[in-house]
C-alpha positions in Angstrom: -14.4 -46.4 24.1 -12.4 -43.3 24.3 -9.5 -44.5 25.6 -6.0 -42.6 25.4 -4.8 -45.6 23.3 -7.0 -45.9 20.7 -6.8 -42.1 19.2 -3.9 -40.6 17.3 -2.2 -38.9 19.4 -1.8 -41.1 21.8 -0.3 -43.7 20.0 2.6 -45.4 20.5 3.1 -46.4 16.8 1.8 -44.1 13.9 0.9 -46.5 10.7 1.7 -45.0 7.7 -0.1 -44.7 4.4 0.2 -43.1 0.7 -1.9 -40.0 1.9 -0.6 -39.5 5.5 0.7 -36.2 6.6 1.7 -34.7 10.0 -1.8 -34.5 10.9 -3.3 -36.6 9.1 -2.9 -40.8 9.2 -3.9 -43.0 6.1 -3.3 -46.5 6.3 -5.6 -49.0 4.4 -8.9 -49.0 6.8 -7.2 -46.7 9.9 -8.2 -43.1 9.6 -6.5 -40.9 11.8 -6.5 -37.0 12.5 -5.2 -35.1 15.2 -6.8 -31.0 14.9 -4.7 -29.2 18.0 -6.7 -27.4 20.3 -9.9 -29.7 19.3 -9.4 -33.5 19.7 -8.1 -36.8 18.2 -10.4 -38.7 15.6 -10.2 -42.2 14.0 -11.9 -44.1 11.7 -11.0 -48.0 11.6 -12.7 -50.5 9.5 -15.8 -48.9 8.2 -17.8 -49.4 11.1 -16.0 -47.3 14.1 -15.7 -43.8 14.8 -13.7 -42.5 17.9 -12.8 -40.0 19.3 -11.2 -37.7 22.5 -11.5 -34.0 23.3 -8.2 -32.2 23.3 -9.5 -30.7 26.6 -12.2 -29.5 28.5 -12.7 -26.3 26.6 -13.7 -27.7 23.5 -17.5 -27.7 22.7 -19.6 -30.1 22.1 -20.2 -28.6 18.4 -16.9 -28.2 17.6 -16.2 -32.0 18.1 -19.5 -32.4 16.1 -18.5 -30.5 13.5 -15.6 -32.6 12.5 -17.6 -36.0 13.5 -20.2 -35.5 11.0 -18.0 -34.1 8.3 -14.6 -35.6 8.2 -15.2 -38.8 10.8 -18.4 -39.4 8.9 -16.5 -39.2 5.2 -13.6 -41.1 6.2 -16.1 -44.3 7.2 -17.6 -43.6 3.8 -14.8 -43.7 1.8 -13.5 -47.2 3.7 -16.8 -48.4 2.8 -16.5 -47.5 -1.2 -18.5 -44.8 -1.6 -17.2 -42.1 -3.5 -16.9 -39.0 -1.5 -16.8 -35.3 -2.5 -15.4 -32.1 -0.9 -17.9 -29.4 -2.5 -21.0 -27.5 -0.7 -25.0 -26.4 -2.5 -26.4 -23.2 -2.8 -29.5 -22.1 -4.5 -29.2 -19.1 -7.5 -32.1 -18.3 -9.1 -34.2 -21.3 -7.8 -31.7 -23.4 -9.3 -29.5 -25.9 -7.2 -25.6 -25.1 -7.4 -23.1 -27.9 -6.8 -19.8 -25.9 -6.1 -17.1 -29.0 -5.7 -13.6 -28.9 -5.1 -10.1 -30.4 -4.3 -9.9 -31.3 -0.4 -7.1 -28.5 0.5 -9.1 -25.6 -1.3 -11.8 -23.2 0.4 -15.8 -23.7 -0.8 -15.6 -20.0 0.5 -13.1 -18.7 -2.0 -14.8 -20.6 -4.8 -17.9 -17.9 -3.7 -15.9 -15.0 -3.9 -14.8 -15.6 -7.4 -17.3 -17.7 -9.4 -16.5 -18.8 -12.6 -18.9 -20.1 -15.1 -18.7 -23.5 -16.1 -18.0 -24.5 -19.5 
């Protein structure tokens, strides 16, 4: 399933979409991200996630990490769901919902809290 020709940077033709970037390809149903120095990912149809390690350094749990956040998301949103970028915390026994645009940082959103209105 992990062929060279069926992960992004491999490809012989990159499909283009409204959201696609350098990294990042976004055609209708064809997810596709290439992270250097950790691996190729796609997301086609809904239904399949694959993937290739850059190389044999990478870990396990790095390749995880962007399986089960962005590779997961991306089969979400071909799916219809609606996805959000955001992270939870508990203040005060109290659950926090901290949500944000995709390029910004949960992190930063920590180090300067503002109350919500």
């Amino acid at each position: 399933m992990k062929t060279a020709t069926d992960v992004v940077g491999k490809l012989q033709v990159q499909a283009e979409g409204p959201h696609s970037s350098a990294t990042v390809q976004m055609p209708p149903g064809d997810w596709r991200l290439e992270l250097e120095g950790v691996g190729w990912f796609r997301a086609f149809g809904g239904r399949q996630l694959s993937w290739q390690r850059w190389d044999d350094s990478v870990s396990d749990r790095d390749l995880r990490t962007f399986l089960v956040t962005s590779g997961l998301g991306a089969l979400l949103i071909q799916r219809g769901a609606l996805v959000l970028n955001g992270t939870t915390l508990v203040l005060d026994g109290k659950a926090v919902l901290l949500l944000a645009s995709p390029v910004s940082c949960q992190t930063r959103l920590l180090k300067r809290p503002r109350p919500l209105t």
